[in-house]
MARTORKOL-382795 format. One record per residue: residue in one letter; z, x, y of N, C-alpha, C in turn. Coordinates in steps of 0.05 Angstrom, whole numbers, plus 5000, padded with zeros to 4 digits. Layout:
BEGIN
AZXYZXYZXY...
***
This chain:
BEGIN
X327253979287327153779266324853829247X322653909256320453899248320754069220X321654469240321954689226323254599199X325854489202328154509187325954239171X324554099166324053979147322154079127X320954309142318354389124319854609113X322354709125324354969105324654729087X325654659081327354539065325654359051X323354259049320754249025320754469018X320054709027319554969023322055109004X324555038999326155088983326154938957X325154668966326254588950322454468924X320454688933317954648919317654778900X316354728877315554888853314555068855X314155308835311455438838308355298832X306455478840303055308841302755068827X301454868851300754658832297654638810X296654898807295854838777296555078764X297255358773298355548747299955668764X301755928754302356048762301456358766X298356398761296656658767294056558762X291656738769290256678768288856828753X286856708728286656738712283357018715X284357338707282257538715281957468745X283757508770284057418791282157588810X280457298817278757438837278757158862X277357268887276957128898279557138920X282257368924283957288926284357468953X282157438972282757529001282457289019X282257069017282156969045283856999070X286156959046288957069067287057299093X285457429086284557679107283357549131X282757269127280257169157283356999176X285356979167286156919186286556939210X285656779234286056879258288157009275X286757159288288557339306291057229324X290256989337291756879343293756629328X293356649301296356529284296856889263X295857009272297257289259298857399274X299457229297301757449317304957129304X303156929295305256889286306756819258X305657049245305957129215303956879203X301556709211300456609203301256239207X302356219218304355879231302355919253X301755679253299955439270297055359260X297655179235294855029227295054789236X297954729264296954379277297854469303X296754799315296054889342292654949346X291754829373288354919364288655189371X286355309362286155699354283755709362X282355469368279355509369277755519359X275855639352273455749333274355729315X276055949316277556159290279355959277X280055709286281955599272281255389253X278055489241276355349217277855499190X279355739207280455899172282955779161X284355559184286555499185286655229170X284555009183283754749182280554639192X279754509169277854449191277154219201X279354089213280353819233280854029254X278054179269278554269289276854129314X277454119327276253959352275654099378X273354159392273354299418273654099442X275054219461275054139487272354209502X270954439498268454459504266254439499X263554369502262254369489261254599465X261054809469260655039447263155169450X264055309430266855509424265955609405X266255929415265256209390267856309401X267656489370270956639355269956859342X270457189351270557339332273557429324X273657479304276857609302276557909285X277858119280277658309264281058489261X281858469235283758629228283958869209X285759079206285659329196288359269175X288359359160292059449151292659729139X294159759137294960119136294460159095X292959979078292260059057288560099058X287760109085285560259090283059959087X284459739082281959549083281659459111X279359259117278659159148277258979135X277758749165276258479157275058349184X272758239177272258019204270357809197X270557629220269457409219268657259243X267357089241265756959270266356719268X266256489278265056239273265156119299X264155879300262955729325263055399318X263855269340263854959339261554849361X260654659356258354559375260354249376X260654199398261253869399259053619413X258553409394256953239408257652939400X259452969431259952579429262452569409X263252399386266052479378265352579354X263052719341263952989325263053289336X262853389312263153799324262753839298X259953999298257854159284260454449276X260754559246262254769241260054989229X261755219238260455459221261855679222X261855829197264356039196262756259170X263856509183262356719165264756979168X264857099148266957269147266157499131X267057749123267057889113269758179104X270558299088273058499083271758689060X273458869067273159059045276659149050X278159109033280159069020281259279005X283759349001284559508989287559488982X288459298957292159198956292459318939X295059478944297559618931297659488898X298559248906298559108889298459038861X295059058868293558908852291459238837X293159498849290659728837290959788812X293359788793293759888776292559678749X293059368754292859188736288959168732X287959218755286159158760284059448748X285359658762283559988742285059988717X286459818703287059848673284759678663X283759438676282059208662278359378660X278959558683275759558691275259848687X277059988689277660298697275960418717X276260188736276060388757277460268782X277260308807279460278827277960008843X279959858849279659548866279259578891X276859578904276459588935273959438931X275259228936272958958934271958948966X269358868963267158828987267358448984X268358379004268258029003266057919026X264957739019264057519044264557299035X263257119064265056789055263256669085X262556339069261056229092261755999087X261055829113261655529105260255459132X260155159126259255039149260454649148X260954539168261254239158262854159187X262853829185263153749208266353529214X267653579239269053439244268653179264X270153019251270352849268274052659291X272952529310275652459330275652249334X277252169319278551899335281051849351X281451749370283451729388285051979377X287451959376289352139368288652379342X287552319332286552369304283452479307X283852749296281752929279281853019248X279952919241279152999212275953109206X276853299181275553499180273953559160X271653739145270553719118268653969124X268554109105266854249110267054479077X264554569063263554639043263054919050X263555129030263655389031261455619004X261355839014260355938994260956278993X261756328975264556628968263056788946X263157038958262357188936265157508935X265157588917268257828905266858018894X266758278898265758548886268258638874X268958758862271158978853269959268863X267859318862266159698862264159508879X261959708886260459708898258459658867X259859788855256659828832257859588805X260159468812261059298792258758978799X258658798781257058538789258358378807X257558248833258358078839259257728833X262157688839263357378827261857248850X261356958845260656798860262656518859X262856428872264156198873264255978897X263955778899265255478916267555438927X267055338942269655238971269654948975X271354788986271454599000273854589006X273854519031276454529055275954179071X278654099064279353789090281353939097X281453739110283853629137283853439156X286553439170287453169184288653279204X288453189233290353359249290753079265X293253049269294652859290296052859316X296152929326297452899364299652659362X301652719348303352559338304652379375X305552579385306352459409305852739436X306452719465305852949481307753109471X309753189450311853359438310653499412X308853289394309753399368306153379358X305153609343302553559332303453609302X301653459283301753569258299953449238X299453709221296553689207297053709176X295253699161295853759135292653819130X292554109111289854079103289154229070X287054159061287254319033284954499032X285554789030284054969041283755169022X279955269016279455398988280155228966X279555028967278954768941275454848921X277355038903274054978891273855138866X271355208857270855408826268955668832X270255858817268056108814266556098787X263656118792261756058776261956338753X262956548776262356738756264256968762X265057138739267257358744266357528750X267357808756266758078765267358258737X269558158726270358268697268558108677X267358318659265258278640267258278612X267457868599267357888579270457698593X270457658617272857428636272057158627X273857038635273356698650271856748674X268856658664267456668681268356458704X269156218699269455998706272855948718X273955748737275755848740276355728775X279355598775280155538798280055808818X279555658853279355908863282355828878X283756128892286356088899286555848926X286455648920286955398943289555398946X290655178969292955138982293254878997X294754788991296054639015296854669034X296254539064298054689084298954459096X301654399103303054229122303454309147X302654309164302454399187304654249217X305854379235307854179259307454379276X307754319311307454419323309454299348X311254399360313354129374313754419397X313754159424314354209449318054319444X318054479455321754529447323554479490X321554499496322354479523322354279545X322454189565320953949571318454109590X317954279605315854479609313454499594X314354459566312554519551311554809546X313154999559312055249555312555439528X315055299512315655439491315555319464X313555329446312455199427313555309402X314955139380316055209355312955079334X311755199320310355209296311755289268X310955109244312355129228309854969216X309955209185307955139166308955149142X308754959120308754939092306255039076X306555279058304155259043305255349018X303355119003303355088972301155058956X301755308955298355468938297955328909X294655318901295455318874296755448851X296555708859296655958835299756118859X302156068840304356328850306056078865X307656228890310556008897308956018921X311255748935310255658960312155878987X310755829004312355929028312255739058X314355859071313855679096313555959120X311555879145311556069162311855999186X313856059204315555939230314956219250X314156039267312756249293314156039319X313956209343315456089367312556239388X310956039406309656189427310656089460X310756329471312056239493310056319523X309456109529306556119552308256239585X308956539579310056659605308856619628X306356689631304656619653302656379645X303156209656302455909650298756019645X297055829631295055859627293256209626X295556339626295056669625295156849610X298056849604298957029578301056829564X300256899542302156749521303656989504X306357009495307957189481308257019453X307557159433308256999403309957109384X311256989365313257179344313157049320X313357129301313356989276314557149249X315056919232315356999201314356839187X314356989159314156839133315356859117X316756649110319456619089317356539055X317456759031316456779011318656628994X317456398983320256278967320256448941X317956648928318756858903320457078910X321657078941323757328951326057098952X325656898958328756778962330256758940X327756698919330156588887329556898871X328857098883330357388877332357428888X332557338915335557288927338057188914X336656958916338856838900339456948868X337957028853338557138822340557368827X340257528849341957748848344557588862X344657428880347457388891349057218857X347657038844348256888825349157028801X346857188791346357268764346757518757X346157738778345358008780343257998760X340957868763339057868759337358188759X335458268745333658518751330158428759X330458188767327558128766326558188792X324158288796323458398813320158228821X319558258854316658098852315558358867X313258278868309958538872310358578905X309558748914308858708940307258598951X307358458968305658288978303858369009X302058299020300958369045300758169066X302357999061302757809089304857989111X304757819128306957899151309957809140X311657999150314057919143315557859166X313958059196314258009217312658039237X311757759256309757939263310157879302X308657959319307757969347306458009364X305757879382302957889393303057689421X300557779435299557669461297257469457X296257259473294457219474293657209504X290657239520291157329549287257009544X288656819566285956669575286356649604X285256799619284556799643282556519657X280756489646278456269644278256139621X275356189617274355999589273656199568X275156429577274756679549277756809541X277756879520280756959515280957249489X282857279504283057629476285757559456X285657579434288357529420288857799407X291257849410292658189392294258029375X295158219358297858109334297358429326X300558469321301558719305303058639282X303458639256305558479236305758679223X308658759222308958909193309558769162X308058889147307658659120309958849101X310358649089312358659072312758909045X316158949040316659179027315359429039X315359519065315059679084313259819082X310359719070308459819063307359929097X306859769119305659929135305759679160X303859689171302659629209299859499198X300059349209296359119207296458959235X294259109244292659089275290458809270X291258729296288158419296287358399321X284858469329284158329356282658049337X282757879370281157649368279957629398X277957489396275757419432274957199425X274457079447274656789443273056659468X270656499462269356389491268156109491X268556039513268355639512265655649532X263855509523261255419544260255089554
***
């Protein structure tokens, strides 16, 4: 029920709610800190906890333990790599946040538009920090927390700088069903990388609607299903299934991401014979993975092949509760 409601927002949503690109576009890797363990399932579960790591998701995150540290680190076959840390401290009913990341990047994409503007080639050096605190009430966690982003294009080009702010809400709707909503990368870049840009300038934010539903009565086989509606470009929804084979041991995960700028290319050619064509993109189109918690420490893999058959993108994640 859940899935099929967030498809079907997801069909039936606009493109970005404030433009449809972004204007001398910088700032446009976060997509890279996602955790390892919602990358096995093409990026679905911002109302599953992830832990640490799931400050990249929402930050209505809540520990069961007192401290929780998260590193995660991914590769993809256009030669960029990314990682990130962060850590929750809990005391009493809130939890102290902190999150630090870093990529050096390299999209198909984005090389040709980008060495015509600058003349020279896009392999941006990113970092990204934030810190801020959640709080719990009964059923309910909510979240807040303030960021700070900086975008290279070259090594020798000037660095953009820019602002963050991320909420959220996460609910424990019933022992079946969790679901969150959060608004994530809310903010402005002070300054461009392109000399003679909009210095100034929305950074790529999102909406995320987030569900998470027991499908079994076991509980072992979990459907996630995410809405996201970015500001800048079309929305998508990403539907992952994890299935806890060995109870508290190994978890098996699967996922996709349904791109609503591929569906209504779909549809133009079944309709119109349309010639319009969209960019390649570097999300997962499919992805899979383990997660293994033996105790109070845990390893997360994801393999996803990303879309228009560009290549293979590898993620570990580690994970430890004190």
């Amino acid at each position: 029920m859940a899935a099929a409601l967030l498809l079907a927002c997801a069909v039936s949503a606009h493109a970005g709610w404030i433009g449809s690109s972004v204007a001398e576009a910088s700032f446009d890797f976060f997509g890279e800190f996602a955790p390892a363990a919602s990358r096995a399932t093409a990026g679905a579960g911002a109302a599953e906890p992830q832990g640490a790591q799931g400050l990249f998701l929402s930050p209505a995150v809540f520990p069961d333990s007192v401290l929780v540290l998260g590193a995660d680190f991914a590769d993809d076959p256009f030669g960029g790599q990314s990682g990130s840390v962060a850590a929750i401290r809990r005391a009493g009913a809130f939890a102290f946040h902190f999150a630090m990341a870093a990529s050096r990047l390299y999209a198909v994409e984005e090389l040709d538009e980008r060495a015509e503007a600058t003349g020279r080639v896009h392999e941006p050096g990113s970092t990204f920090l934030s810190t801020g605190i959640s709080w719990k009430f009964r059923d309910f966690v909510f979240g807040y927390d303030v960021g700070l982003a900086t975008d290279r294009i070259t090594r020798r080009e000037k660095t953009a700088l820019g602002w963050t702010m991320n909420a959220g809400a996460f609910w424990n709707a019933t022992r079946r069903l969790n679901l969150s909503l959060a608004m994530m990368r809310f903010g402005r870049r002070e300054s461009a990388y392109v000399e003679g840009g909009d210095a100034k300038g929305w950074l790529p934010a999102e909406i995320v609607l987030g569900s998470a539903t027991r499908i079994d009565r076991r509980g072992r086989v979990r459907l996630l299903a995410d809405l996201v509606w970015p500001a800048f470009g079309e929305s998508s929804a990403r539907v992952g299934l994890k299935w806890n084979a060995l109870p508290d041991l190994l978890t098996v995960k699967a996922g996709t991401e349904i791109d609503m700028a591929q569906v209504k290319w779909a549809r133009d050619q079944l309709t119109a014979g349309s010639n319009r064509a969209w960019r390649p993109q570097t999300q997962e189109l499919f992805a899979v993975g383990v997660s293994l918690t033996p105790d109070r420490w845990g390893v997360d893999y994801a393999l996803g092949a990303l879309r228009e058959g560009a290549g293979l993108r590898h993620a570990l994640g580690l994970r430890l509760e004190l």
